[in-house]
N, C-alpha and C positions, 0 to 999 in steps of 0.2 A: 489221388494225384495222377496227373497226364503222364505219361512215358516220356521221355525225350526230354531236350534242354531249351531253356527258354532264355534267351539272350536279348539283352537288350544293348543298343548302342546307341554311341552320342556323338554329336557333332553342331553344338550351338547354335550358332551363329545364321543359318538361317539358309534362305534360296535352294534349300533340295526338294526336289518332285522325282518321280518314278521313271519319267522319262523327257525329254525337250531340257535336258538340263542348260544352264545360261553362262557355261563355263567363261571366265574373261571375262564377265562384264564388270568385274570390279575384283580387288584385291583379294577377298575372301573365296573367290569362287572360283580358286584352280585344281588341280586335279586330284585334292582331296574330299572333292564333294564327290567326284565322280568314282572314286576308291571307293567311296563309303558306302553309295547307294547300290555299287555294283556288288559290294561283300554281303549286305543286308539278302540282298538278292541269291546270290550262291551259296549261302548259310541256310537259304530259308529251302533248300534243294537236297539239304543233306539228312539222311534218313533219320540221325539223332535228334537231329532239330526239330521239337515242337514247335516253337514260337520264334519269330524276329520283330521287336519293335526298333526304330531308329527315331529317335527324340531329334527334333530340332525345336527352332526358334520360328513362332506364329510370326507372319509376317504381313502388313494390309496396306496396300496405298498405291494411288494411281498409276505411280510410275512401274509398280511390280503386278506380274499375274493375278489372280483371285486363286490359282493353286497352293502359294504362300499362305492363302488363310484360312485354307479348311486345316479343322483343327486333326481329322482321321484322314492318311492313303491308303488304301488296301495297293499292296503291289503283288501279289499273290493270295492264294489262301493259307497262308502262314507266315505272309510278310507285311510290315506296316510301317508306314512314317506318321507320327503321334505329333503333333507340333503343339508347344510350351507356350502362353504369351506371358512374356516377361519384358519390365521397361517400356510398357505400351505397346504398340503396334508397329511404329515405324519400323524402318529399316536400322539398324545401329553398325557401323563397325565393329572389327572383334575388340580392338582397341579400349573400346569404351563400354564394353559390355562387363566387363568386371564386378561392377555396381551392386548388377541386375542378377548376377549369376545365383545369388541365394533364393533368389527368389523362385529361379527355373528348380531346385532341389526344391523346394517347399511345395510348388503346384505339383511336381511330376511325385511327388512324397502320397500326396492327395490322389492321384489319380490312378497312382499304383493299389494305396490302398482301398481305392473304388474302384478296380477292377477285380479284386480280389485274386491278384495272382500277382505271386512274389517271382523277382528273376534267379538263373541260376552265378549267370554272367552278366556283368554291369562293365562295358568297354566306351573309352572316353576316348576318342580322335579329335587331336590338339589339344593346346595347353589349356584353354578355357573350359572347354567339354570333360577334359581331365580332371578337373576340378571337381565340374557337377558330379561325374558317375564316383571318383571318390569320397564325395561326401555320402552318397545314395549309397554304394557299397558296405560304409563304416554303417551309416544309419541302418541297414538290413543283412549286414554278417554276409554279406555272398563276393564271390571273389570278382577282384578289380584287376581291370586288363587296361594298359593305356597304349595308345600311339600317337608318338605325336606328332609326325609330319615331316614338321618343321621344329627347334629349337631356338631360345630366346637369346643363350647365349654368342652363339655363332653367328647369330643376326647380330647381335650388340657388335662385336666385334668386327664384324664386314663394314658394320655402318660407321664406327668408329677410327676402322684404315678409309673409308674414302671421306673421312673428313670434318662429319658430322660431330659434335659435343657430346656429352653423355647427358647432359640436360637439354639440348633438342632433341636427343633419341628419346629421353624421358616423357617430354610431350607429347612429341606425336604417337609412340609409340607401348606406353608406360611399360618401358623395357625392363627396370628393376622390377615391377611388382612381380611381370610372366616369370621372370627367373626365380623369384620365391616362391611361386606357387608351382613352378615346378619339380623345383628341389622336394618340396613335398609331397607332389605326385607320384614322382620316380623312386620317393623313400616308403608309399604305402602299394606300390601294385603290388598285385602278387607276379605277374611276371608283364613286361615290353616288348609288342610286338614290332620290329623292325623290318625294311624291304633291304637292308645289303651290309656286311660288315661296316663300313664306314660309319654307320649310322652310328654305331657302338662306340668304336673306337675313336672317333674324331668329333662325336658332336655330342653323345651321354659321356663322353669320356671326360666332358670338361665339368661336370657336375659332380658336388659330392657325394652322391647317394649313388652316380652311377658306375661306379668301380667293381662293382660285384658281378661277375661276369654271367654266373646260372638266373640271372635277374633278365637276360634279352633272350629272345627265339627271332631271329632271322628266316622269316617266311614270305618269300618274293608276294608282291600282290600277280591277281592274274588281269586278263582281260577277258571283252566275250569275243570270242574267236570268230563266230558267226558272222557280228556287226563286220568285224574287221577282217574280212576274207582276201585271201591272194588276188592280184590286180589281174589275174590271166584266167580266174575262177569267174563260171556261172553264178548268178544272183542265189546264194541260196531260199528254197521253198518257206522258209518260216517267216525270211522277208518280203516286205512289199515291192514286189519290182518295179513297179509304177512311180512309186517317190527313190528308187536308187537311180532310174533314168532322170527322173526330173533335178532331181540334186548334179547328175553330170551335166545335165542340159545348161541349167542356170550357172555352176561352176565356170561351167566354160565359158558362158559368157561374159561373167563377170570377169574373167581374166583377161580374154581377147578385150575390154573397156581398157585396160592399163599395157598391154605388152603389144607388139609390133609385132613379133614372130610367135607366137603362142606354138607353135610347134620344136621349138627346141628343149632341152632338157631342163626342167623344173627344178631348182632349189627349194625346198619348199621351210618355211620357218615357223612356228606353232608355240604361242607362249603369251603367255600376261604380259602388259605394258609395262614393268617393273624394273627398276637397275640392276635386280643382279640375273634376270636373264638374258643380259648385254645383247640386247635386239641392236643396240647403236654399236657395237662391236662387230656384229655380222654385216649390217650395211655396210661398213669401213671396209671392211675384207671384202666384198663384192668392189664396192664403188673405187677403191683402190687398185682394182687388177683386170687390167683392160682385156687380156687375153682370159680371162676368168668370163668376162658380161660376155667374149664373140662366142663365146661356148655352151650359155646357158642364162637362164631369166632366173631374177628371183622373188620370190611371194611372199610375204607375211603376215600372216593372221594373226592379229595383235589383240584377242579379245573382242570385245564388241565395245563400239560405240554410236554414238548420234553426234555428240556436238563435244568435240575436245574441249571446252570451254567450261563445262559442266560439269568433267572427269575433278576427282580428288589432285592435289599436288603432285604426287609422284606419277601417278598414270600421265596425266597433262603434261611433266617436263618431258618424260621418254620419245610421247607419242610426235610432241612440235620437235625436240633432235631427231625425231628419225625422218620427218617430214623436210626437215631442216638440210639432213644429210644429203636425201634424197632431190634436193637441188644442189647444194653443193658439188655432188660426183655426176649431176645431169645425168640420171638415171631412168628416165621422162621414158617410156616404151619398154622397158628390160626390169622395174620393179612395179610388182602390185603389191596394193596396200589394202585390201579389201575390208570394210565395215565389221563385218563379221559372217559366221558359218554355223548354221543350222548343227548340231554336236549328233545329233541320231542318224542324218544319212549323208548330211555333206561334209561334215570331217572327215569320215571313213573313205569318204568315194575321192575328198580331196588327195589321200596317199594313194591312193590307187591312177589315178589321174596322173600325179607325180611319179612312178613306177612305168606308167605305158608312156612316158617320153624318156626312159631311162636318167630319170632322177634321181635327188639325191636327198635326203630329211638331214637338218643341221638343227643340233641343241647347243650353241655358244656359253649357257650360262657360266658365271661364274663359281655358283655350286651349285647342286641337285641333287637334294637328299634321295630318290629314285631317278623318276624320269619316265612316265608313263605314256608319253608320247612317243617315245622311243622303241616300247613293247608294240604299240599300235602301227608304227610305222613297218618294225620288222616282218608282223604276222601278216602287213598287205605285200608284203616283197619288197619296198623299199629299201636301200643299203642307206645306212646311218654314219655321219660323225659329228660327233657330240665331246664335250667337255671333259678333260683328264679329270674328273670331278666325283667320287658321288657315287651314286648309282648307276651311270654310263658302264663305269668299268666292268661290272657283275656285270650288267647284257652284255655287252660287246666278250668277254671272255666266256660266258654260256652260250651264244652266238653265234662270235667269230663275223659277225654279218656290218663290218664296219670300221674304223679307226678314229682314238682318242686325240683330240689335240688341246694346247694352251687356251682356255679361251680369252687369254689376256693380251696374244699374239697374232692381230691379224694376218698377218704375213702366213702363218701355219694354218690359220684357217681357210684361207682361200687355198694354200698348197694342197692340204687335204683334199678338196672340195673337186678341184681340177685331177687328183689322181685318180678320185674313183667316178666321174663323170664320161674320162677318155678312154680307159682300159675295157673292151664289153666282157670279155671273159671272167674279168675281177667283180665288176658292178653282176655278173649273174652268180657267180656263186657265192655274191655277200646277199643277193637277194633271196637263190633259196636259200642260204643257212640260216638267215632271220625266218622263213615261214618254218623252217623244223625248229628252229631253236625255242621258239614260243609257244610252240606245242609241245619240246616237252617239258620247258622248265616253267613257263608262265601261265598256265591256264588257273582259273577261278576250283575248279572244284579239288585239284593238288592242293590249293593253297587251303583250301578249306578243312581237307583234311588233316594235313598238318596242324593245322589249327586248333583242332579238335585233337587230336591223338596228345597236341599238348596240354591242354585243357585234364584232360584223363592223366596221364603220365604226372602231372603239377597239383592235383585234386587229392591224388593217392597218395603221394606224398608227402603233403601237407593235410590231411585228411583231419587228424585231431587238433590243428590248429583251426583247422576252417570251422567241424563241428564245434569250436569251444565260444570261436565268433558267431558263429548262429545261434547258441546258447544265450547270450550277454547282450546282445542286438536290440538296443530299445527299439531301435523302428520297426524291429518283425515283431517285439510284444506290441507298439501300436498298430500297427496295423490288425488285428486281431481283438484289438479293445473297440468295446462301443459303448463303455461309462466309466466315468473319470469323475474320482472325489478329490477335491482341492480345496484343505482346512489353511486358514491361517496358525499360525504356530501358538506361543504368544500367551495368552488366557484362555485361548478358544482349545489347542490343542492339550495344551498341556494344563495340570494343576490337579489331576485328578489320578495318581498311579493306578489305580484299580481299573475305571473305566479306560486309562491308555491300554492296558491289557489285555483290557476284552475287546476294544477296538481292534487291536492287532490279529486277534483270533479270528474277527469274524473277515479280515483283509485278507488274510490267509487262505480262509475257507474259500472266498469268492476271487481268489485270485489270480483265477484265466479269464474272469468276465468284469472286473474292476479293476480300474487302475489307480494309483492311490498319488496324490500330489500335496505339497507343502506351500504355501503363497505368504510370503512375509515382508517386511517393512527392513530386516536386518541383513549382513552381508553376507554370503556363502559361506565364510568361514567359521560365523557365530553360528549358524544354521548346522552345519558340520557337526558343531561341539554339541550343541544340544541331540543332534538325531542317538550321537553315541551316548552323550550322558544318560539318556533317556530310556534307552535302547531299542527308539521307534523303527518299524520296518523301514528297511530304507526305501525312499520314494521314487516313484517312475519318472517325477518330474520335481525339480525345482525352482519356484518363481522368486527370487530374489533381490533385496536392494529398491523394495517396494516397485516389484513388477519392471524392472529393468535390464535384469537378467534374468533368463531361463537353461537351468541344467538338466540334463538325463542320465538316469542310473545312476549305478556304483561308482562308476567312472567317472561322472559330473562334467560329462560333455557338452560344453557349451554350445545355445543353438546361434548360429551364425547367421540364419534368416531374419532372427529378429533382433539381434544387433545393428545388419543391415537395415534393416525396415526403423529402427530406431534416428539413426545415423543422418536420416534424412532434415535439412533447416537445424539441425544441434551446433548450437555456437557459447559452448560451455566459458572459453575465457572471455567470451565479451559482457556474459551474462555476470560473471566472479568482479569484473570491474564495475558496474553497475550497482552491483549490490554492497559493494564498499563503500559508498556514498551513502548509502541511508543505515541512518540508529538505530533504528527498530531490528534487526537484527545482527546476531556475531558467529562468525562457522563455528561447527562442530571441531571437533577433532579430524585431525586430515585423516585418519582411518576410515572414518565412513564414507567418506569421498568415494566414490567410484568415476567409470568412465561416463557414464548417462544420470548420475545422480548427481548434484551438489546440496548438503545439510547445513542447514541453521539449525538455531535457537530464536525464535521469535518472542518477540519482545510481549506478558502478556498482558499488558496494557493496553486497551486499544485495539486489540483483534484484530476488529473488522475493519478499520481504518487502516492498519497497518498492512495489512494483505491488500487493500485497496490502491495503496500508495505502490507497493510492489509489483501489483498488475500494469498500474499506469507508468510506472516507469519501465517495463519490459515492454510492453506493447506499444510506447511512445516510440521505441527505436526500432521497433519492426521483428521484433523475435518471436520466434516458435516455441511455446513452454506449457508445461504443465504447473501447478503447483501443488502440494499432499501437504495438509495440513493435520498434523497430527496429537494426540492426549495433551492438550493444552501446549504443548510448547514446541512442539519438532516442524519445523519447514524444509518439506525439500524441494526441489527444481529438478526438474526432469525435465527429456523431451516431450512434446506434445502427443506423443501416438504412446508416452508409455503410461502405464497405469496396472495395478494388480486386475483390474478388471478387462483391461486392453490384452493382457498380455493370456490370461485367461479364452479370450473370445480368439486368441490367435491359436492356439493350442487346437480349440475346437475346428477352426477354419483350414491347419495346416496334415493334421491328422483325422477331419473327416469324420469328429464324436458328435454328434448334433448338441447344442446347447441343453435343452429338456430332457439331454443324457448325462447333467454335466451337474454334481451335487458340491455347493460351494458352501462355507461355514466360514463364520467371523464373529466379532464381538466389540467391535468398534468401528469408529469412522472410518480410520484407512480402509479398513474392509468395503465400504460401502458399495466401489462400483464395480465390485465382483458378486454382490447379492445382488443388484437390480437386474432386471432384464429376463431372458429366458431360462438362467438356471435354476436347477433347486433349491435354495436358497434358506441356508437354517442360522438362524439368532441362536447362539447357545444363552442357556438362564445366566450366566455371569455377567452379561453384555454390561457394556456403560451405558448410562444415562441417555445421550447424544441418538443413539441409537432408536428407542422409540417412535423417532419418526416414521420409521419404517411399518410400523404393526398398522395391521391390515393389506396393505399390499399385496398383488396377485404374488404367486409363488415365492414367501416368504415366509418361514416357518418359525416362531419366537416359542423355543425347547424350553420346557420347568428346568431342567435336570443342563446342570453346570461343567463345563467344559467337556472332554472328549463323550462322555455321559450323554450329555447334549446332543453333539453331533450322533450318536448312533439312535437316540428317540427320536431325530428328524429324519435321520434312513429311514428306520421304519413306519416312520407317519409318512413318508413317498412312496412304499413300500418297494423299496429299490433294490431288495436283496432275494423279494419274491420271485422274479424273472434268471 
């Protein structure tokens, strides 16, 4: 094994590249993408660190780069963006990615285990990504770091005081589901990394898991100090000087298109088209104070767009009130509203530009869980005032390079704005304290090491927890499996104590290099009773409820990928009204009921008619169904994707066992669609009648020798215990 730590990080949702990031052009793409790629980066610099992978979301489509859809970045020689496709290709909001999120666990499950390297750290930014990297942590025992940015609660509640219902925030935002799956999150990391007190106390505070105070590490993010050099400083050598002149060239122009006086001092505003970073709150405070505009212009960089018209609802209402405002206060010469800024040379060159007319960088939000704009502004010597909010308060108090105001109060924000515009002695030593203050509290490789020291300090003292989780870890035993036997229980397994025996023996013997699974017709709970009556090993996998659920290990952790994958066209109570109407069958007992199953009693009169009538009247009304016809009288309904053989060939798809690695037994018809196809495929000699269809068939093996018996004289007619 390599030296060093191999970390992997997450961030869903999609639109990161190594460098041209597209900050602003849409809701998902603020300055947690650029956190992310910049930590991937400074992580992958630090001498412990072997590996940085950052997972996102494959992306392909006209309106987005061809960067979005290479599935490998190399951003160093030890740093990567891996991108996932899940939910297709398109572009999805985080919103609605929910869905799809098992599915990004299931491919990156596969690709881990076809890279053949397990992570040491599995860290999820935002509540989506949180999600993934905790499921991938649980499924491979290695420790889980979350961040989440932002909080689902705090938004409920912002959205809820300006007006909004808790069923329109439902919709557009499916704001109850993020708060349960975060409650969850923050109840399995092992520890949360946050950018500033507040973060703790005002926004985890409001969760029930997040009371436990040793559960946060408050480790500022950094920036790259380079990018973002003092406005009075030389280009440095590592940059291209060519495109930082070209980025002032065109800057400039673009400004002198909108301002009169382009030589007076720059306000400068920087922020997503969104309501709670009250961009129409700072137009108010400019366009409201006459002696404020004779003093200075103001700019606002509102993300990117093309065509307001095309934007989502909330970017679209912000950007026509500010457009809006912006005649209202006849502000025609004294505000620019620019398209958008290049994020690699002309953002950076934009504080600097704002800096050499002795300007001023304004964060109005209403909150701000950090404020990363803020650290970039300071490190170019701009002076800052930004929001009593958040994360302003940590800079501005490690700083000193600036003053907090209301940002509910225009009146205070323009007061601000005008004190440190007219004062030169004040705006210069709010500008050098922002270029020391960033250096020493905010740079990338501090925080990284913190980071790391926490990592170590949090390992050793939970040390025999972690080791007992990489112990018990079914996904680090799969990953590590390349043959998987999968008996039905039933007649096939069981009926023989002696050969279950030696069965056992010989699972045992091979049991770094076989994985051993159960696939039945009956509920997890009767599957339960028998493993202990019986005293069978317990199994790596159980397909239960005839291939409708799947559980792993001791534990009987349910896979969530293929419930989801289930989930899909299932319309269970419409199917239960349907089937009330016809004679020919009566449910079971509600016991067998599950969520993706519904049982009958089929009428046996009639068979083939009667299942005939069943199909026609399910597929008359347009539904997605399976049906399992079983020992003369069991009918069940299931989803169309589910089946003991479906769920079989998913196992092999999600864990990466190739099929002809894949040894399956049965003794009846349910059995059927997990013997066809490319597994191994053994008839034990007690088989039903029904069954003989089958003999001859390529890879189908019909055993003398009766039940577990059976199955171990078709191991060795494959000779599967040879290797």
């Amino acid at each position: 094994m390599e030296k060093g730590l191999y970390i992997q990080l997450y961030s869903v949702h999609g639109l990161l590249r190594g460098s041209g990031l597209e900050m602003g052009r849409n809701a998902d793409t603020g300055g947690q993408i650029k956190y992310v790629v910049e930590l991937a980066k400074a992580l992958g610099e630090m001498p412990q660190v072997r590996k940085v992978d950052l997972f996102t979301r494959r992306i392909r489509g006209k309106a987005y780069s061809n960067d979005y859809n290479q599935h490998m970045e190399s951003l160093s020689e030890k740093v990567r963006i891996i991108r996932i496709q899940c939910g297709g290709t398109k572009y999805i909001r985080k919103e609605l990615l929910w869905p799809h999120l098992d599915e990004f666990v299931d491919k990156t499950l596969k690709f881990i285990k076809r890279s053949g390297d397990l992570p040491d750290i599995v860290h999820g930014h935002y509540a989506d990504a949180g999600y993934v990297a905790m499921e991938i942590a649980s499924f491979l025992g290695v420790d889980f770091i979350f961040t989440g940015h932002s909080l689902g609660r705090p938004k409920q509640e912002r959205l809820q005081n300006s007006g909004l219902s808790l069923s329109e925030i439902n919709r557009q935002f499916r704001i109850e589901h993020r708060i349960d799956v975060e409650e969850e999150v923050i109840k399995n990391a092992q520890f949360i990394v946050t950018s500033t007190r507040q973060e703790v106390e005002d926004q985890y505070g409001m969760y029930h898991s997040g009371s436990k105070e040793s559960l946060f590490s408050v480790i500022p993010p950094g920036i790259d100090t380079v990018t973002f050099y003092p406005f009075y400083a030389d280009t440095p050598e590592v940059l291209d000087a060519d495109k930082v002149q070209q980025a002032e060239f065109y800057l400039q122009r673009e400004l002198k298109r909108f301002l009169l006086s382009p030589e007076k001092p720059l306000i400068l505003g920087l922020a997503r088209p969104v309501k709670r970073k009250n961009i129409t709150g700072l137009i108010t405070a400019f366009g409201m104070d006459k002696e404020l505009q004779a003093i200075a212009n103001l700019a606002i960089f509102a993300g990117i767009r093309k065509d307001i018209d095309q934007m989502d609802d909330n970017e679209r209402e912000v950007l026509t009130g500010l457009l809006l405002l912006m005649d209202k206060y006849d502000l025609y010469g004294q505000l620019a509203i620019p398209k958008r800024a290049d994020f690699d040379y002309e953002v950076p060159e934009l504080y600097r530009i704002a800096a050499r007319t002795q300007g001023v960088f304004v964060n109005p939000a209403f909150t701000e869980p950090f404020g990363l704009t803020l650290i970039e502004a300071a490190a170019s010597g701009l002076p800052i005032v930004a929001t009593d909010d958040g994360g302003p308060r940590d800079i501005i108090q490690n700083c000193q390079n600036g003053v907090l105001v209301d940002a509910n109060d225009p009146q205070a924000i323009s007061k601000a704005l005008k004190n440190a515009l007219v004062n030169p002695e004040q705006w210069r030593e709010y500008s050098q304290n922002g270029i020391t203050g960033v250096k020493q509290h905010y740079s990338w490789q501090a925080h990284c090491q913190a980071y790391l020291d926490q990592l170590q300090e949090r390992s050793l003292t939970e040390a025999s927890h972690l080791m007992a989780n990489k112990d018990i870890a079914i996904g680090r035993r799969f990953t590590k499996l390349n043959k998987l036997l999968v008996t039905d229980m039933g007649n096939t397994l069981l009926g023989d104590d002696q050969a279950l025996m030696d069965l056992a023996v010989v699972l045992r013997k091979h049991h770094d290099t076989i994985g051993f699974g159960v696939s039945t017709g009956k509920p997890l709970e009767m599957v339960i009773s028998a493993l202990e009556k019986y005293k069978i090993p317990h199994p790596d996998v159980i397909i239960s409820s005839v291939g409708t659920e799947i559980y792993y290990g001791e534990d009987r952790r349910p896979d969530s990928g293929w419930a989801s994958h289930l989930s899909a066209q299932w319309k269970p109570a419409k199917i239960k009204l349907l089937m009330k109407k016809l004679n020919c069958v009566r449910p079971q007992d509600a016991d067998a009921e599950r969520s993706f199953k519904l049982s009958y009693y089929l009428d046996k009169k009639n068979v083939e008619a009667n299942l005939q009538a069943i199909h026609q009247t399910l597929s008359d009304n347009q539904l997605s169904y399976n049906l399992i016809y079983s020992h003369g009288k069991y009918l069940d309904i299931v989803p169309h994707r589910a089946s003991k053989g479906k769920a079989l060939r998913y196992l092999s798809y999600k864990w990466n066992i190739p099929l002809e690695n894949i040894v399956s037994a049965g003794d009846s018809d349910s059995d059927e669609d997990m013997l066809r196809g490319n597994m191994l495929a053994i008839v034990v000699g007690n088989h039903q009648p029904e069954m003989e269809k089958l003999r001859g068939l390529r890879k189908i093996y019909f055993a003398r020798k009766h039940h577990a018996a059976g199955i171990l004289e078709g191991m060795k007619h494959y000779k599967y215990l040879d290797s």
